[in-house]
C-alpha positions in Angstrom: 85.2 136.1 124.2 85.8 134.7 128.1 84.5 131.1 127.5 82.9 131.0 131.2 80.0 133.9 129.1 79.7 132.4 125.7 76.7 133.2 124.0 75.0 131.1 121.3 77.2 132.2 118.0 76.3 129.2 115.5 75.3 125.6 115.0 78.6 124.3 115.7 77.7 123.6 119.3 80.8 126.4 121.1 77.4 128.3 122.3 76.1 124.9 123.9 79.1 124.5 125.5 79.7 127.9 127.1 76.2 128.0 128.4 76.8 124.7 130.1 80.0 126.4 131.4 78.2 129.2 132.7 76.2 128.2 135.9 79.9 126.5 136.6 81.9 130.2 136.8 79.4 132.0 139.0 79.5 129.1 141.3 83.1 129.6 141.6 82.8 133.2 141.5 80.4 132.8 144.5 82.3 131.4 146.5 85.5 133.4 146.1 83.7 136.8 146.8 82.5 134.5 150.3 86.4 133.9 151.0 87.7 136.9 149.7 85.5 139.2 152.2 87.1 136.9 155.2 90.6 136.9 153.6 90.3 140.4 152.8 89.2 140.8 156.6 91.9 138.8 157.7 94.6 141.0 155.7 93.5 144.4 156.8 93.5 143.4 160.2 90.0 144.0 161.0 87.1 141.5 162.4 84.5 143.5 160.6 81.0 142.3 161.2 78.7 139.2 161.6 79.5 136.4 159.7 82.9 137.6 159.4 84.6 137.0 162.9 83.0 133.7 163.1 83.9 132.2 159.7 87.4 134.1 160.8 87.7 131.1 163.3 87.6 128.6 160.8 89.7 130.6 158.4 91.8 126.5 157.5 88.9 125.5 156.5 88.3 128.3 154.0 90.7 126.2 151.7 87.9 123.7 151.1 85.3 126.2 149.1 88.4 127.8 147.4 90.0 124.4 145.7 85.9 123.8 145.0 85.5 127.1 143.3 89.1 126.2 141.2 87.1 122.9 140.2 84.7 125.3 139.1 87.0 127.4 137.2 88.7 124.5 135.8 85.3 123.2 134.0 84.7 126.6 132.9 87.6 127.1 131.9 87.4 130.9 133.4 91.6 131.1 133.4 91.1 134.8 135.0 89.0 132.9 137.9 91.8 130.7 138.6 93.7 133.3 138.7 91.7 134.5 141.7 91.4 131.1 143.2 95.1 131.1 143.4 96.0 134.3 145.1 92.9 133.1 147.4 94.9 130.0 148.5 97.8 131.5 148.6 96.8 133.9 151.2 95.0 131.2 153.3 98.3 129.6 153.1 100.5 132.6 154.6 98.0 134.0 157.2 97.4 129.7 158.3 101.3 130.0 159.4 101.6 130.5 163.5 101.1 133.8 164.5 103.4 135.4 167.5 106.8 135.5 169.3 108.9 132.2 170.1 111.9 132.1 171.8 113.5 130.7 174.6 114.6 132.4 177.6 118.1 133.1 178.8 117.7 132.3 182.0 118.3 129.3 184.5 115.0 127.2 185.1 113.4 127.9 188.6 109.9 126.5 188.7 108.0 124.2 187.0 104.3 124.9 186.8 101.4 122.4 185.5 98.3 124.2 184.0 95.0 123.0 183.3 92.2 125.3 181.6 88.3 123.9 181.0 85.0 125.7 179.8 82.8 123.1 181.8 79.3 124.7 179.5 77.1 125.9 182.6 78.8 123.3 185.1 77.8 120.4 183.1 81.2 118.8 182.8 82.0 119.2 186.0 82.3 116.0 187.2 84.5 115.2 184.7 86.7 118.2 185.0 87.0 117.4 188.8 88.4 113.5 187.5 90.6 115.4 184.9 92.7 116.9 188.1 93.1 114.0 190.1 94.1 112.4 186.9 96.6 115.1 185.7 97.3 117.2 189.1 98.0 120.5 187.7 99.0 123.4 189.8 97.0 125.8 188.7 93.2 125.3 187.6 91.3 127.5 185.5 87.2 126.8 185.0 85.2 128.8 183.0 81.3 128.5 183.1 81.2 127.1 186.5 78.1 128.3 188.2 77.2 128.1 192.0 76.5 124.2 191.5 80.0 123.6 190.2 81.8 126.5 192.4 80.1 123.9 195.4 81.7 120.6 194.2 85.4 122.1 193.3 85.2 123.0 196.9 84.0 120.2 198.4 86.4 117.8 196.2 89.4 119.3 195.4 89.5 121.9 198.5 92.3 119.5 200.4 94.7 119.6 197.2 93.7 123.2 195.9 93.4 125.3 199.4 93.9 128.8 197.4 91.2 130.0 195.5 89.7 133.0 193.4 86.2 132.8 191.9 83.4 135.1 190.3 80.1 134.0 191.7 77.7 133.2 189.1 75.1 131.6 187.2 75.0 129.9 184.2 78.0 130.6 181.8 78.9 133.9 184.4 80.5 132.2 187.0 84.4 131.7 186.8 87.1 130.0 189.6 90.4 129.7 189.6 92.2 127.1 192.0 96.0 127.0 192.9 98.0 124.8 194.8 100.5 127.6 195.4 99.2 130.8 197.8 97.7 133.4 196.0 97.2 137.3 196.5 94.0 139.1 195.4 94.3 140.8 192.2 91.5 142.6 190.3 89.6 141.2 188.2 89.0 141.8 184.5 85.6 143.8 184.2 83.2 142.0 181.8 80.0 139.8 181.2 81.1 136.4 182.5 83.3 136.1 185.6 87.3 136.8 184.9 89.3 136.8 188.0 92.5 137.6 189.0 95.7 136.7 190.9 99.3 137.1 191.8 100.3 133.3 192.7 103.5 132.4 195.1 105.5 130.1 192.8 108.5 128.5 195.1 109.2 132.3 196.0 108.6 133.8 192.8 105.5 136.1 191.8 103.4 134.8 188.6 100.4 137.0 187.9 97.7 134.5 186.9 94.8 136.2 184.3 91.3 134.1 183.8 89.9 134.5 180.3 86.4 134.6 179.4 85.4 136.9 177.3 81.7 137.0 175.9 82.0 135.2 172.0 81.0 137.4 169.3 77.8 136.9 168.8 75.6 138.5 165.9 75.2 142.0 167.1 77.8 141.7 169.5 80.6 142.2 168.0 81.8 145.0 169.7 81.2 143.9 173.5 83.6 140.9 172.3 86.2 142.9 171.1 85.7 145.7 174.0 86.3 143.0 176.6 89.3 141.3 174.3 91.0 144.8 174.7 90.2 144.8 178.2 92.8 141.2 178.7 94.9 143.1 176.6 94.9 146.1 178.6 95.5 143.5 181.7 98.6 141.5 180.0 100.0 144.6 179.5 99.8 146.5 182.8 103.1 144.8 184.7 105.3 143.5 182.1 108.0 143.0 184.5 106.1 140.1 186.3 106.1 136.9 185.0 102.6 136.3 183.5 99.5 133.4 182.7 96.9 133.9 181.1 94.6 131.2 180.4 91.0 130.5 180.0 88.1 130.4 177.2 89.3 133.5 174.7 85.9 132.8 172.2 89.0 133.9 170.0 91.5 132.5 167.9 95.3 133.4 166.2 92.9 134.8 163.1 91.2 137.3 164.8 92.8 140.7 164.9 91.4 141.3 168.8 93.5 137.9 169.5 96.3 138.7 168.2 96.7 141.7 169.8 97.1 140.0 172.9 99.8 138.0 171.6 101.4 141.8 170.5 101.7 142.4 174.2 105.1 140.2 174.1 102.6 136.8 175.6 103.4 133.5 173.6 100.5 130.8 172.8 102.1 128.1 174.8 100.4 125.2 172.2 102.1 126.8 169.4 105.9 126.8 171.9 105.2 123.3 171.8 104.1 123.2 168.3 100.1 122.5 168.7 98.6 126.0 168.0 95.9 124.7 165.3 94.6 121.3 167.3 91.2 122.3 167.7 89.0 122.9 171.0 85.9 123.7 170.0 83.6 122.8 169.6 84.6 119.3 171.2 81.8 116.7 169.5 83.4 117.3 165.9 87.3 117.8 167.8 89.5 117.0 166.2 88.3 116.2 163.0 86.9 120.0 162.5 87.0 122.2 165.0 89.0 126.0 166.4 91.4 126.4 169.4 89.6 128.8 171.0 90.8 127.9 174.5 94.3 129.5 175.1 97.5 129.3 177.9 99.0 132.7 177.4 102.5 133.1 178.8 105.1 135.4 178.8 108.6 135.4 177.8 109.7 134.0 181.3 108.3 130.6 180.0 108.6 127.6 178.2 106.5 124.9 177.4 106.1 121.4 176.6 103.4 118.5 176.8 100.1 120.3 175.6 97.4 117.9 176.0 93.7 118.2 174.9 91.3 116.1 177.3 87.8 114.7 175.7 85.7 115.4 179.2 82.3 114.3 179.2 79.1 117.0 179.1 80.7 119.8 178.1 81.6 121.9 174.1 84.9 122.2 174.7 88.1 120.0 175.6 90.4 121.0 178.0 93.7 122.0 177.9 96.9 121.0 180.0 100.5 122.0 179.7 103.5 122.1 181.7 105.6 124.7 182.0 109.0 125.9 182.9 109.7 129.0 184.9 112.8 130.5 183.9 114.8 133.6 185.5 115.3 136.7 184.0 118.8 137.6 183.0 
């Protein structure tokens, strides 16, 4: 008899003692059927449904209820339990290792590029975004979130160091801007929700096509629209693969979400995990980067390198921002 289900046999107390173990094995079994739906998710390459592509964000930090549920198993002594815990942690474990390409390119350097991306929640952060780039003096800004109040003060403060310019006009979390020191050519924007515009950027004589990212985050019920407007970057960071590429913003998405990695499956590199930062967490920036998900993303292509990621604590807004340099190399 599975000790975990004893039933009262005799007065010799072994009844006692597996109805004491009982609760103790359907807590554990509780919680791995919880992981195991994510895991299971996460292995079949699918984002299934609400609560599944959120928890898939903080899929780390599925290790904590797994090594609770083995306590569990251990006091119940259910052996075929930790069986399950195991295999459970084992997978965490794999699917936790970076996901994508690396390499380095063959070719000489011929640009260097300094990138900033921010998510300033509805313009609040602003002012401290604005402080960020005099501070750091990227090359290339992108803002998510920045409504008409914030789209007013990047030009009014940073128009002298930044005279190039995209933006998507908008209110609250729809309004998107992209600021370059280097001239820029129009590009089409990415269709969808909140504002995700487009460029092809002069970088000391060689084309970069710069991307803004800002998908809507999946959202109980809206699931789909997320992953719709995912494929719709991916359909963009695949349609000129011969151009050097950026694509940075606010992806509401991380490596452990199937729509995010099929980005990356386009032949784009994370450029935190090229400079070996992939899991420091973004979001949400009050419990950074204690507990947290990198949700904000510089995508580059193979053309790149990178080094000096950097998360900025910026006052008044969810999410940190990110800065990296990067290296523009020729193709060979």
């Amino acid at each position: 008899m599975d000790t975990a289900t004893a039933e009262w046999t005799d007065g010799s107390g072994t009844g006692r003692r597996g109805g004491r173990r009982r609760p103790a094995a359907w807590c554990a079994a509780l919680l791995f059927a919880g992981v195991s739906v994510v895991v299971g998710c996460r292995a079949a390459d699918t984002d299934g449904v609400t609560p599944v592509p959120q928890l898939l964000a903080f899929l780390p930090w599925l290790l904590v209820p797994t090594a609770a549920g083995l306590l569990f198993t251990l006091r119940a002594r259910w052996w075929t339990g930790a069986v399950w815990g195991v295999a459970l942690l084992g997978l965490l474990a794999w699917f936790i290792e970076p996901y994508g390409k690396t390499g380095e390119p063959t070719g000489p350097p011929v640009a260097g590029l300094r990138v900033l991306t921010s998510n300033v929640e509805f313009g609040r952060g602003t002012g401290s975004l604005i402080d960020a780039v005099r501070r750091e003096k990227p090359d290339l800004v992108f803002v998510q979130e920045c409504e008409y109040t914030c789209d007013a003060a990047l030009k009014r403060e940073l128009a002298d160091a930044y005279p190039h310019r995209r933006a998507v006009a908008g209110g609250g979390s729809e309004g998107s801007v992209l600021l370059s020191r280097f001239p820029l050519e129009a590009a089409e924007s990415v269709p969808g929700t909140m504002g995700m515009p487009g460029a092809v950027a002069d970088v000391d004589g060689h084309a970069v096509r710069l991307q803004l990212a800002h998908p809507m985050p999946p959202l109980p019920g809206q699931e789909d629209l997320w992953r719709r407007e995912l494929g719709r970057l991916r359909a963009a960071a695949a349609a000129d693969p011969d151009t050097p590429t950026v694509l940075a913003g606010d992806f509401n998405a991380s490596q452990d979400h199937a729509a995010f990695r099929r980005i990356l499956d386009t032949g784009l590199r994370d450029a935190t995990r090229l400079d070996g930062a992939d899991r420091t967490p973004t979001w949400p920036a009050r419990t950074a980067p204690a507990f947290g998900v990198q949700i904000d993303h510089v995508l580059v292509s193979e053309e790149f390198t990178a080094r000096r990621a950097r998360f900025l604590d910026l006052a008044d807004t969810d999410h940190r921002a990110l800065v990296v340099d990067l290296t523009l190399h020729a193709r060979r």
